[in-house]
N, C-alpha and C positions, 0 to 999 in steps of 0.2 A: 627703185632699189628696195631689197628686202635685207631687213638686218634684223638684229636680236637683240631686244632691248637690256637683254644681259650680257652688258658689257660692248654690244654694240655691233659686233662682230657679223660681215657676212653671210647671208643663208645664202647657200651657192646647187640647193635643188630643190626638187619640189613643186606644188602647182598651184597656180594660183587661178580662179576660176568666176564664174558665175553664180552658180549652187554646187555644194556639196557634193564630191565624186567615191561614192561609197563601195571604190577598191572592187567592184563585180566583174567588173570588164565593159560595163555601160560607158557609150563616149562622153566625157567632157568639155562644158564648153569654157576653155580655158586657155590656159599654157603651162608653159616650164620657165622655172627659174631655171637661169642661165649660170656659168662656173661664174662668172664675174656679179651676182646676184640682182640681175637685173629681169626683168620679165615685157613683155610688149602684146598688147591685146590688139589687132589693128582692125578689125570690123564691127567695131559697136556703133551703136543707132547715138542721133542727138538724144540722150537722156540720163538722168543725174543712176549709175551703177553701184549698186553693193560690190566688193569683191570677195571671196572667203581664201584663205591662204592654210593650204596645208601641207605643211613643209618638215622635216624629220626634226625628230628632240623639244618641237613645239606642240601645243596644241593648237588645235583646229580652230580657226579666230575670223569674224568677218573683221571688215576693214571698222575701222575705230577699234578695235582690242575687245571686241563681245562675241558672247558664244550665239548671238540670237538676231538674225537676220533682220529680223524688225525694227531693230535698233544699231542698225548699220551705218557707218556714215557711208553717205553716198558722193561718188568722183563725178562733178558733170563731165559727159563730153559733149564736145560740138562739134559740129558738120565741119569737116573741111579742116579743123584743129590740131592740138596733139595735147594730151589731160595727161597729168603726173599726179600720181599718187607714192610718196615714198613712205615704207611702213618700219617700224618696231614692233616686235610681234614679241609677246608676253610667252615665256617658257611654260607657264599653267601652275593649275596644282594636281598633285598627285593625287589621286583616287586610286585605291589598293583593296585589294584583300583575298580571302579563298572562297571558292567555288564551292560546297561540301552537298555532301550525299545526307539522305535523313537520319543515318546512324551518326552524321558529323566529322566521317570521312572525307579529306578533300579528293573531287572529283577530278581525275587527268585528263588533259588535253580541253578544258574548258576556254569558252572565247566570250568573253563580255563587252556591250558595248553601251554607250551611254547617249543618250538624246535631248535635243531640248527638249523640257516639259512644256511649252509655247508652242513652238513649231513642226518638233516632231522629227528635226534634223539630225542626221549622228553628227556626237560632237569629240567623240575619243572610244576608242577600244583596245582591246587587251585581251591578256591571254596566256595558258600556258598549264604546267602537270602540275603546281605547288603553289599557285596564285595565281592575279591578273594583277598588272599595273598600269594606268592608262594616265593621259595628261588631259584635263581640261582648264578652260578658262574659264576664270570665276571673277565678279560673283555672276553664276548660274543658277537655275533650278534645274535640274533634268529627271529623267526616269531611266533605270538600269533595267538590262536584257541579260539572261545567261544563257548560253548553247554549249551541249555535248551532246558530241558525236555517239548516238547509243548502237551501231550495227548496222541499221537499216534509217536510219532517221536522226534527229538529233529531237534530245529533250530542253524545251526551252521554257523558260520560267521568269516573268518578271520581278525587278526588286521586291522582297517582302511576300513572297510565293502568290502573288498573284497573276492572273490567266491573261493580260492583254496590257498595251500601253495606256489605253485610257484607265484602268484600274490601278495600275502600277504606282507604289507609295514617291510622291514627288521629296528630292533630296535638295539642299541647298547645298554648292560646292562654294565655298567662299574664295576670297583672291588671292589666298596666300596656303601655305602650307602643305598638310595632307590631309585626307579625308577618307577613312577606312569601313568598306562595307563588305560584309560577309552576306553570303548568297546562298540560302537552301535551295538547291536544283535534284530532289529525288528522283532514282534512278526508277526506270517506269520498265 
């Protein structure tokens, strides 16, 4: 069963998966949460699984409530068996702010997205003409990505205007509240 640890309530869609399905159209090795919040993964190997759950109004969570696969708790299964894992999955925190051009214009239609700083996984994204808002689990460290669509290409800038994720200034999102970063993504 997937519920929400706030207030407990049903999550009644959604996927629950192996690794991270970053919305491309790439297949998933996963499923769907079901209307009655329930999920069923029926061909895994005997071996102890991560699962990651990404599910609407939450953030993106492997199983134990982290944003970082390496510290996942893992579900055994066994051959021949049937393994339950029932989850509460943390709503996140919010990470917020604008997108702005280098005159400090904010830039429209910007899409950001955030990753672990360990793994490298997306862990939340956002988007939009007047801000981004995105939900992650914390406590985290990750690295922020900005993209706009410039015509022919999109111009894309890591946290703190730098050129790549291994450069990119690592952020702590702690486990509660908000977390607000503003993004220079100069128009090229």
């Amino acid at each position: 069963m997937v519920r929400s640890a706030s207030g407990g309530g049903l999550i009644t869609s959604g996927v629950v998966a192996l690794y991270p399905h970053d919305h491309s159209g790439d297949g998933v090795v996963g499923t769907a949460v079901d209307g009655q919040g329930r999920y069923t993964i029926d061909w895994l190997g005997p071996y102890r699984w991560p699962l990651v759950f990404d599910v609407p109004d939450h953030a993106r969570q492997w199983s134990g409530g982290t944003g970082n696969r390496l510290l996942a708790q893992k579900t055994r299964v066994t051959a021949g068996a049937t393994a339950t894992y029932d989850v509460h999955l943390r709503v996140g925190t919010v990470v917020t702010g604008v997108v702005r051009g280098q005159a400090g214009q904010p830039r429209p239609g910007a899409s950001v997205y955030a990753y672990n700083a360990v793994t490298g996984e997306e862990v939340g994204r956002g988007g939009g003409d007047s801000g981004y808002r995105m939900l992650v689990v914390g406590p985290q460290l990750i690295r922020i990505k900005s993209e706009v669509h410039n015509g022919y290409g999109h111009d894309t800038v890591w946290y703190d205007n730098d050129g790549s994720f291994a450069a990119a200034r690592t952020v702590l999102v702690s486990g509660t509240g908000t977390r607000t970063l503003d993004i220079v993504n100069p128009v090229n």
